[in-house]
C-alpha positions as CSV (number, residue, x, y, z in Angstrom):
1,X,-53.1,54.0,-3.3
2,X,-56.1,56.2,-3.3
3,X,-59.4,55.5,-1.6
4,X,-62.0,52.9,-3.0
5,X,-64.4,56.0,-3.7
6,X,-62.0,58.3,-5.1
7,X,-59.8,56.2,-7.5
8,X,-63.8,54.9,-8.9
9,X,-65.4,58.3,-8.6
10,X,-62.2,59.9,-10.7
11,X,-62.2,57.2,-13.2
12,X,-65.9,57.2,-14.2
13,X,-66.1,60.8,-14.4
14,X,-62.9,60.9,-16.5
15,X,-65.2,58.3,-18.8
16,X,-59.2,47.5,-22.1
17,X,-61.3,47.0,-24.7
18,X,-61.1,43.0,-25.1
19,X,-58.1,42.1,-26.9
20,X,-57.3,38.7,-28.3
21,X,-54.3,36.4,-29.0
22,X,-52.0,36.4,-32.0
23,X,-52.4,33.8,-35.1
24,X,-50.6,33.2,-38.4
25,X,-52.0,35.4,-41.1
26,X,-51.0,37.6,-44.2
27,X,-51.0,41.2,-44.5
28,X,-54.3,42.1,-45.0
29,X,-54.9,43.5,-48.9
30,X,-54.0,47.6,-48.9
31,X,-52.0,47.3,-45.9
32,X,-49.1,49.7,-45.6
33,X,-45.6,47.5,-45.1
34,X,-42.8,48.8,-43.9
35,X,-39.0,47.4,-43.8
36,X,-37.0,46.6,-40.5
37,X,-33.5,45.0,-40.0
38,X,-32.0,43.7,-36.9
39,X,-28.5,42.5,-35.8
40,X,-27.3,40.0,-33.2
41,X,-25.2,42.7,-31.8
42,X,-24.7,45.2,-29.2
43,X,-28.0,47.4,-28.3
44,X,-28.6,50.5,-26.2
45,X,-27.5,49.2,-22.5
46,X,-30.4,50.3,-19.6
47,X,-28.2,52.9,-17.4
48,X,-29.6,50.6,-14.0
49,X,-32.6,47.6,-14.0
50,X,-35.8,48.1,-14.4
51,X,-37.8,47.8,-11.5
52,X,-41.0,45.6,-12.1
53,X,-43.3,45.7,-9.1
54,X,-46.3,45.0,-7.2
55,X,-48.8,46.9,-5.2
56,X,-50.0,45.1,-2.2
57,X,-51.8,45.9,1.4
58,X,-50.8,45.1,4.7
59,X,-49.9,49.1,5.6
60,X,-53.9,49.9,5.0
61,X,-56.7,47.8,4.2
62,X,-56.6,44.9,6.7
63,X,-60.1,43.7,5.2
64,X,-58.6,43.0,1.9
65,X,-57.6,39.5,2.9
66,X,-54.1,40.2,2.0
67,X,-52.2,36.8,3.6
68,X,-48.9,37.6,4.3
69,X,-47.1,34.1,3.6
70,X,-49.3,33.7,0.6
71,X,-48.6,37.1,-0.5
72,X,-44.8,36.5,-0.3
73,X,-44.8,33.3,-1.8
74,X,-46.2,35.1,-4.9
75,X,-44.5,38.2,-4.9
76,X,-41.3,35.7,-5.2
77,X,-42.5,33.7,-7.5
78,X,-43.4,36.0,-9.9
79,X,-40.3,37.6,-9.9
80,X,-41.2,40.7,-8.8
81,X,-38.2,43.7,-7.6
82,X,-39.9,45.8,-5.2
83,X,-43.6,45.8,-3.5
84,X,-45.2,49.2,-3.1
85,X,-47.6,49.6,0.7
86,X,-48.4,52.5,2.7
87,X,-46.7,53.4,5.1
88,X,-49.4,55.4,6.6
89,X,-47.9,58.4,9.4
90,X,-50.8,58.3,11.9
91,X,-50.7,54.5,12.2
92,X,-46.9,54.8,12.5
93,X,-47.2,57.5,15.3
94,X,-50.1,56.1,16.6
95,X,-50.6,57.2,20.5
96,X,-50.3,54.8,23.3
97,X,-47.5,52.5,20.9
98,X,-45.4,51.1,23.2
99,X,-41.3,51.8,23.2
100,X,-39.7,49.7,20.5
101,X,-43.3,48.2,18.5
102,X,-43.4,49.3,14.8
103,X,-46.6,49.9,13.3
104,X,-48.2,49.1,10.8
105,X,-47.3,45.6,12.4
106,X,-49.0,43.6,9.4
107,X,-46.5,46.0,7.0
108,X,-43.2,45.3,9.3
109,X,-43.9,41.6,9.3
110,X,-44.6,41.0,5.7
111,X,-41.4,43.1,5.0
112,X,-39.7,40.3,6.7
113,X,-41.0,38.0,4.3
114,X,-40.1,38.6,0.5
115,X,-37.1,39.2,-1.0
116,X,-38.6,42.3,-3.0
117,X,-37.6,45.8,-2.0
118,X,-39.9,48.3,-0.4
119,X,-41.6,51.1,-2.2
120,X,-43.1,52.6,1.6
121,X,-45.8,55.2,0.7
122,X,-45.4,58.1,3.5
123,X,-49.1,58.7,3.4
124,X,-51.9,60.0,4.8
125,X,-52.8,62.9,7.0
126,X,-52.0,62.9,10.7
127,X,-55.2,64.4,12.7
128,X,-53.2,64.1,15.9
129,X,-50.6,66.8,14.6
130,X,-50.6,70.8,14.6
131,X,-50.7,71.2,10.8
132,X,-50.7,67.7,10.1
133,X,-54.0,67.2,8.1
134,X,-52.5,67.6,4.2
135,X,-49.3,69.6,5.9
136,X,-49.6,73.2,4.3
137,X,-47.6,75.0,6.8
138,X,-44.2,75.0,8.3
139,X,-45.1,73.4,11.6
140,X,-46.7,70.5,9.7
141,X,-44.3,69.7,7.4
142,X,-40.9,69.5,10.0
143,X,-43.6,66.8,11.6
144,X,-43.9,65.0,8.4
145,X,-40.3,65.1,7.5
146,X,-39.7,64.5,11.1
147,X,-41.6,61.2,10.8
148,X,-40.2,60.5,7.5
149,X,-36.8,60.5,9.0
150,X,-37.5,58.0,11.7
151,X,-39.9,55.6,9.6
152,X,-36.5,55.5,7.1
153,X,-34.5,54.7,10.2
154,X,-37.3,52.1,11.2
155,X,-37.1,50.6,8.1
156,X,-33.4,50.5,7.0
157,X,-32.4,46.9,7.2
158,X,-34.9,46.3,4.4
159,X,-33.6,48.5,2.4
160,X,-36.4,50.7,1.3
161,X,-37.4,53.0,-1.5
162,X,-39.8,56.3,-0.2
163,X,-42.6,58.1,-2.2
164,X,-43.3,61.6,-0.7
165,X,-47.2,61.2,-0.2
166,X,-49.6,59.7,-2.2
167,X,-52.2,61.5,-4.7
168,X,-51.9,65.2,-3.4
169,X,-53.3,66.7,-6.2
170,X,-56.6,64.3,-5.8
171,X,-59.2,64.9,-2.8
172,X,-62.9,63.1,-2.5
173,X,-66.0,65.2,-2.4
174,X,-64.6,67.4,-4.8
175,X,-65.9,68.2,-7.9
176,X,-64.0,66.9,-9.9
177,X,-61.5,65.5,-7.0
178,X,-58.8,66.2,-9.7
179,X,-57.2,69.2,-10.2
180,X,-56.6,71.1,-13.2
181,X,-53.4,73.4,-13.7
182,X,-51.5,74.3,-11.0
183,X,-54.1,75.8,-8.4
184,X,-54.6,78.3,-6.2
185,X,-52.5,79.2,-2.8
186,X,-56.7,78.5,-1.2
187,X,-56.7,74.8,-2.5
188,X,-55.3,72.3,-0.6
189,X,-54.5,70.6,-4.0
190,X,-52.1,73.1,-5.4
191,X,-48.8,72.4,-6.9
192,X,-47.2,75.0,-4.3
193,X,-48.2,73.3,-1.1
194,X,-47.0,69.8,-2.2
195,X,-43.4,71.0,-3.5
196,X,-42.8,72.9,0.2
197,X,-43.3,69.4,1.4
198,X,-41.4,67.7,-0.7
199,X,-38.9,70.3,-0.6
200,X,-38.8,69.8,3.2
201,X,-39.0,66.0,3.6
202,X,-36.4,65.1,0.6
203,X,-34.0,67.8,2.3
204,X,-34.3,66.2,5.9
205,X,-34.2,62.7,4.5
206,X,-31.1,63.2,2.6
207,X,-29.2,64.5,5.8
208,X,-29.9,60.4,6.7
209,X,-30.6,58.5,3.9
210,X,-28.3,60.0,1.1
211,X,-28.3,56.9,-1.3
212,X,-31.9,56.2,-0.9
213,X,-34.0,56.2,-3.5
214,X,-36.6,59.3,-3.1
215,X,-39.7,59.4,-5.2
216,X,-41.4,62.4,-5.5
217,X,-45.1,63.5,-7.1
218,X,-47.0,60.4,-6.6
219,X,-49.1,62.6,-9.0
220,X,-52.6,61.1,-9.7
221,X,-55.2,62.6,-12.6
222,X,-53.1,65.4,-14.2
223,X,-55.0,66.3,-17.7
224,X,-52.3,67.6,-19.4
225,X,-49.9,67.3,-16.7
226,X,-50.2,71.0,-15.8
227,X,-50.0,70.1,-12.4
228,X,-46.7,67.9,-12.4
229,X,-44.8,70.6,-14.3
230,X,-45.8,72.8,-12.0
231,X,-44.1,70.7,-9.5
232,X,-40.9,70.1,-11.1
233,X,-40.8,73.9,-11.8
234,X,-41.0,74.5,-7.9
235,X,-38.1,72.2,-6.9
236,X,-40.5,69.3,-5.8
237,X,-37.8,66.8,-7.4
238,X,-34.6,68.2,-6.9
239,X,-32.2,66.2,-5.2
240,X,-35.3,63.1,-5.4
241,X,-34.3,60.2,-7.5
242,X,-37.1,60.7,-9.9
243,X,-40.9,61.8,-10.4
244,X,-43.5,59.5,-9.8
245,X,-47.2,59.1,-11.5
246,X,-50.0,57.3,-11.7
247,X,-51.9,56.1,-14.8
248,X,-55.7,55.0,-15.2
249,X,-57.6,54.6,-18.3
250,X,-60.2,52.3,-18.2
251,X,-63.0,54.3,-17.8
252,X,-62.2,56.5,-20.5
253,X,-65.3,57.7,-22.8
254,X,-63.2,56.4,-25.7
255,X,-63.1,53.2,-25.6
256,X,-60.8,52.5,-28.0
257,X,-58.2,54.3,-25.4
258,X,-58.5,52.0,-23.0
259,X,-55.3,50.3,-23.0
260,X,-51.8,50.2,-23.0
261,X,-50.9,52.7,-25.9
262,X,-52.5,55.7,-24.7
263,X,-50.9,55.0,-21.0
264,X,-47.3,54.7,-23.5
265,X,-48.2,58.0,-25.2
266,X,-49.0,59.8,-21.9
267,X,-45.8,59.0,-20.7
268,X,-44.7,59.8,-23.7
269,X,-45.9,63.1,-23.6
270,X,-45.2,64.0,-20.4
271,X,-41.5,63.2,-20.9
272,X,-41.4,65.6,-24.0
273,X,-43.2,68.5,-21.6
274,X,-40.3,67.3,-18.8
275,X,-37.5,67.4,-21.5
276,X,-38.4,70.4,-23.0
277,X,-38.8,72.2,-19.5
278,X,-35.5,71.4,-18.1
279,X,-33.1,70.5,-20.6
280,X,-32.8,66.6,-19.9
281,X,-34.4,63.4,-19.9
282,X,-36.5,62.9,-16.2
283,X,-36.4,60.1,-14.8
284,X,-39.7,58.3,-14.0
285,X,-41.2,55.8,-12.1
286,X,-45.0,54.2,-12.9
287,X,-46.2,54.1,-9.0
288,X,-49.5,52.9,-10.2
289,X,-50.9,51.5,-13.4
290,X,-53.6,48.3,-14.4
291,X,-57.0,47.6,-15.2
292,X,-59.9,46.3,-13.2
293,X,-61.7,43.2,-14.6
294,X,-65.3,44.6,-13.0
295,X,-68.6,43.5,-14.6
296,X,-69.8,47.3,-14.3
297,X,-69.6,50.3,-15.4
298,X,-66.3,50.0,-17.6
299,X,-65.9,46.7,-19.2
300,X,-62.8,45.3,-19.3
301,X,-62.1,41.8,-20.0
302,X,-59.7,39.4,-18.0
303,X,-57.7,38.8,-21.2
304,X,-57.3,42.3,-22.0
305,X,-56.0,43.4,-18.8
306,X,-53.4,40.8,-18.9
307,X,-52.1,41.9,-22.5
308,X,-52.5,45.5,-21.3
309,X,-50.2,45.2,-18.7
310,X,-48.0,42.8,-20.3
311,X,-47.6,45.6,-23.3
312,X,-46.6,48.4,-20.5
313,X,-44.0,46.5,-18.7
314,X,-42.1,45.2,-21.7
315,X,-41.9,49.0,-23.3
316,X,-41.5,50.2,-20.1
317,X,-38.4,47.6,-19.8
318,X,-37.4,49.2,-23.3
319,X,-37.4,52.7,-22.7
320,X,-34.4,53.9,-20.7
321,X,-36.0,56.8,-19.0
322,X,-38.7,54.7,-17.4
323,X,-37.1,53.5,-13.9
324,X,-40.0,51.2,-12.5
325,X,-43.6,50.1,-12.7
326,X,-46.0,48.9,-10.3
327,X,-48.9,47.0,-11.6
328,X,-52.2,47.5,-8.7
329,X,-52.4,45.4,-7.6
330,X,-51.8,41.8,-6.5
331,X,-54.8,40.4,-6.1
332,X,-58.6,41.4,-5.4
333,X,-59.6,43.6,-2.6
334,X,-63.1,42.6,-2.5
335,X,-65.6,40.1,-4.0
336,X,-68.3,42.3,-5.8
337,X,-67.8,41.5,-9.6
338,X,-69.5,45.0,-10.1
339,X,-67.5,47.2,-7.7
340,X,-64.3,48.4,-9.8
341,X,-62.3,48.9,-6.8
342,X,-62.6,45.4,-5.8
343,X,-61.4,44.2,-9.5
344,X,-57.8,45.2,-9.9
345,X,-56.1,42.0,-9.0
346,X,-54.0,39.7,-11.0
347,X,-55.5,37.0,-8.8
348,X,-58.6,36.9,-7.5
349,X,-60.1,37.9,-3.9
350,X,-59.1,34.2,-2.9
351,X,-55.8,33.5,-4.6
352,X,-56.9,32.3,-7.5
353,X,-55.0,33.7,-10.4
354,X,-56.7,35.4,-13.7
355,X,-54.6,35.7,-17.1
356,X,-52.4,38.6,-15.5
357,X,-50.6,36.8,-13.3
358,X,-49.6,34.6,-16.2
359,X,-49.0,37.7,-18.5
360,X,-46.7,39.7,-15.9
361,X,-44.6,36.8,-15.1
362,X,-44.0,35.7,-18.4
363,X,-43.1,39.6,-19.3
364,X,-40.8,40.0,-16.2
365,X,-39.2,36.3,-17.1
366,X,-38.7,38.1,-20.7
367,X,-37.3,41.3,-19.5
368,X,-34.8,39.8,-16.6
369,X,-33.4,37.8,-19.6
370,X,-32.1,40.7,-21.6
371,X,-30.2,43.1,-20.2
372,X,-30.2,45.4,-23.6
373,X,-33.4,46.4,-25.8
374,X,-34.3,48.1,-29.0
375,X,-37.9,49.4,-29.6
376,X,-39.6,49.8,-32.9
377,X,-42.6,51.5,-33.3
378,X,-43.3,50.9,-37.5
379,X,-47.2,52.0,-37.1
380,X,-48.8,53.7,-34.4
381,X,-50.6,50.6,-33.2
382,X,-48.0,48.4,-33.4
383,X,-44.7,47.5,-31.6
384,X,-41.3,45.6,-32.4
385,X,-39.3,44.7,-29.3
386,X,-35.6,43.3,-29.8
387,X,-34.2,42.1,-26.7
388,X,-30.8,40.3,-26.0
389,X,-30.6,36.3,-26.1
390,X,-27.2,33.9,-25.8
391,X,-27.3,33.4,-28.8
392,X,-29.8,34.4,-32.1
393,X,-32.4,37.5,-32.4
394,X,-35.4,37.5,-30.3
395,X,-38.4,40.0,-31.0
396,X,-41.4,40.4,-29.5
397,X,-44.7,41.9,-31.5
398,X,-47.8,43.3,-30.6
399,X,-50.4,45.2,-31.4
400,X,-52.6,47.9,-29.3
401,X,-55.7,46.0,-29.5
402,X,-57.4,43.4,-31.1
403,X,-58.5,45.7,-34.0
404,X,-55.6,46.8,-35.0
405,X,-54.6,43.8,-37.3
406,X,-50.8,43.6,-37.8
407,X,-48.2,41.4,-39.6
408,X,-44.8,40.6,-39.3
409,X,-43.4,38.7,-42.2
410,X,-39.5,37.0,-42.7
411,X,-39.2,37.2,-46.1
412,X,-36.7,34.8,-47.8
413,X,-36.7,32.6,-44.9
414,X,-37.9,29.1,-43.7
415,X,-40.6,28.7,-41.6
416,X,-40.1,29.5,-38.3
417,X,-42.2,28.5,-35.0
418,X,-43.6,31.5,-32.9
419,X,-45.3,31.3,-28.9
420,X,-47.6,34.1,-27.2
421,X,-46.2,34.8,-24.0
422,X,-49.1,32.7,-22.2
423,X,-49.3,30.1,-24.8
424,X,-47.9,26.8,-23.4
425,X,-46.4,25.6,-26.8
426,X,-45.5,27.1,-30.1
427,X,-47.7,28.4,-32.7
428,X,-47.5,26.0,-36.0
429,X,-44.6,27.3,-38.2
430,X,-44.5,30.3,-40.7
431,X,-42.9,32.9,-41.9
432,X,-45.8,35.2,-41.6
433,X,-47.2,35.9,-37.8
434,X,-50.3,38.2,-37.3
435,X,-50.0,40.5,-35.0
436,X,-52.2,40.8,-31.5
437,X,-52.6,42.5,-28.3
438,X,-50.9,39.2,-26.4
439,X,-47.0,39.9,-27.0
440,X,-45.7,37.2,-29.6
441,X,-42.3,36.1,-29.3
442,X,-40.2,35.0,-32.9
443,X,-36.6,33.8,-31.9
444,X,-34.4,33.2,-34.9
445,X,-31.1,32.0,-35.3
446,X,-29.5,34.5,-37.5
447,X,-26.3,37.1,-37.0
448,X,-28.9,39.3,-39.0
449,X,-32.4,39.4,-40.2
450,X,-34.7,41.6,-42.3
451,X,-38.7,41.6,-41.4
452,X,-41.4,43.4,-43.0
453,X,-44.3,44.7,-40.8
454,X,-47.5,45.5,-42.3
455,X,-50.7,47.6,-39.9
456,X,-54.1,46.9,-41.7
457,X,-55.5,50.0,-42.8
């Protein structure tokens, strides 16, 4: 998770849009239609889950009014797979600890109260170690793999997952912080210094921890991901269990790219770069992704935030390369309506929840229902989920934004009663259902089925 500055400053200089729910409509007149059929039968089985989690701090940030009961309790109830905290090296090796005391205490204790798997971040510089400020040399990294090694044996009852720093390619007070390309041996950004240490750390850990599972790249603001393919060129993710990025968009000077399509088509893209570099599919886990729902400077509404991340988990959950995705984060960090940083919750600084939290449990209930998915993708701004039910065909609809009008019809059919995901009843029956940013769910009781899907021009 990077600093309050940095993660602001690095959106605003990169400079959703508010979305709305779906209705009952008709194409709209000149609008292109296209023809889909789906069968209650077998589709394309996920190779392993998907991972839906939550970013949360008790390993940094003790101002953030992160309870740890409270925290649990929702973390649980949401149904989220794994929490993602720092687990931050100089805090863990902190002098004067006593024999046997694990630090960060706040992090250990809340570990000890969720169900949810650990994503541990082994982050930040260590001031108090020969080459341990952003470990560029070989003394510093055998002490960060060093402390790797123990924090994994620290931490192996809960049964942990690892990211192999956090951000490396990022540093405040640089203009830009972000880095573009691969760098230069000089910068302490470059691709070379941060595969040596994953190198390093993912070969020590694997001498302990073989099953684990190892993220590496953590990789923040990578325009056109020059940076991570540098990486997986140098051996940063051999032997890791996949690459791991980070995704902002809401400050984007376009506004109409402030959602969840162009965070799908960045993926997207990136994958193609991967697949084209080495020959296979690489696997990929979204560390960090979500909106902030500040006042100022980038306006995002509560509503579309909620459908934005909604929209990512579900393709997410459809797409079998895509291992994992933490939304940041749980809840507010601050109070300040105009300070980004502060905004990112699903609930609020106090607990109280915003549209999110109703959006990403109603998407995880979806996705931990179905254990097999097929993605359509009829227009470029809108989506067709099929996901497996008992019994019947269930899609799921949306649209990138409220803009971009779509339809899906059920020609030759009766009538048939729809529900947004965060709608508490159904929609009035029809057998034509607009299209919006919130995710609308049709369930039909049919061995097959035949819809036409229509993108206003």
């Amino acid at each position: 998770m990077m600093g309050k500055s940095l993660r602001s400053g690095v959106q605003i200089a990169l400079l959703a849009a508010g979305l709305t729910v779906a209705g009952l409509t008709a194409p709209a007149a000149g609008a292109d239609i296209k023809t889909l059929k789906f069968a209650n039968g077998p589709l394309s089985q996920r190779p392993d889950p998907f991972i839906t989690g939550i970013c949360v701090h008790f390993g940094i940030g003790g101002e953030y009014n992160y309870i740890p009961t409270k925290t649990a309790e929702l973390v649980d109830e949401i149904g989220f797979d794994s929490f993602r905290d720092d687990l931050a090296w100089p805090v863990f090796d902190a002098p004067g600890t006593p024999p046997g005391v694990l630090r960060p205490t706040r992090l250990f204790d809340f570990m000890k109260l969720t169900k949810a798997k650990p994503l541990l971040i082994l982050s930040h510089s260590n001031p108090a170690v020969d080459g341990g400020v952003k470990p560029m040399n070989e003394a510093g990294r055998t002490a960060y793999a060093d402390f790797a090694v123990r924090a994994a044996a620290a931490t192996r009852s809960s049964n942990p997952m690892f990211e192999i720093w956090n951000e490396w390619n990022l540093t405040g007070g640089q203009r830009p912080p972000w880095l573009v390309g691969a760098g230069v041996d000089s910068d302490p950004r470059a691709a070379a210094h941060y595969s040596a240490l994953a190198r390093t750390t993912i070969a020590a850990l694997r001498t302990t921890e073989p099953t684990t599972t190892l993220l590496s790249g953590a990789v923040g603001s990578d325009p056109g991901w020059q940076w991570t393919q540098a990486i997986v060129r140098d051996g940063a993710i051999k032997n890791a269990s996949g690459l791991s990025v980070h995704l902002y968009n809401h400050c984007e000077p376009d506004v109409r790219t402030r959602n969840a399509t162009d965070i799908i088509d960045r993926l997207g893209d990136l994958q193609s770069r991967l697949r084209a570099q080495t020959g296979a599919d690489v696997p990929i886990y979204l560390t960090e992704f979500g909106w902030p729902t500040a006042r100022r400077p980038c306006v995002i509404t509560q509503t579309a935030a909620a459908d934005n991340i909604a929209q990512v988990l579900l393709w997410s959950a459809a797409t079998p390369w895509m291992k994992g995705a933490w939304i940041y984060q749980l809840k507010d960090q601050g109070r300040s309506l105009d300070e980004l940083e502060d905004n990112f919750g699903l609930y609020d600084y106090n607990y109280n929840p915003k549209p999110a939290a109703c959006a990403v449990r109603e998407a995880i209930k979806l996705i931990k229902a179905s254990t097999t998915f097929r993605l359509e993708r009829p227009f470029r701004d809108v989506f067709i989920l099929q996901a497996t039910t008992p019994q019947g065909i269930r899609l799921v609809g949306w649209t990138t934004r409220a803009e971009a009008k779509g339809t899906l019809r059920l020609p030759n059919r009766e009538p048939t009663r729809t529900k947004a995901l965060c709608n508490a009843g159904p929609a009035p029956a029809s057998n034509s259902i607009a299209l919006g940013p919130e995710p609308v769910i049709v369930d039909l009781d049919a061995a097959n089925v035949t819809i036409e899907v229509s993108q206003a021009p």
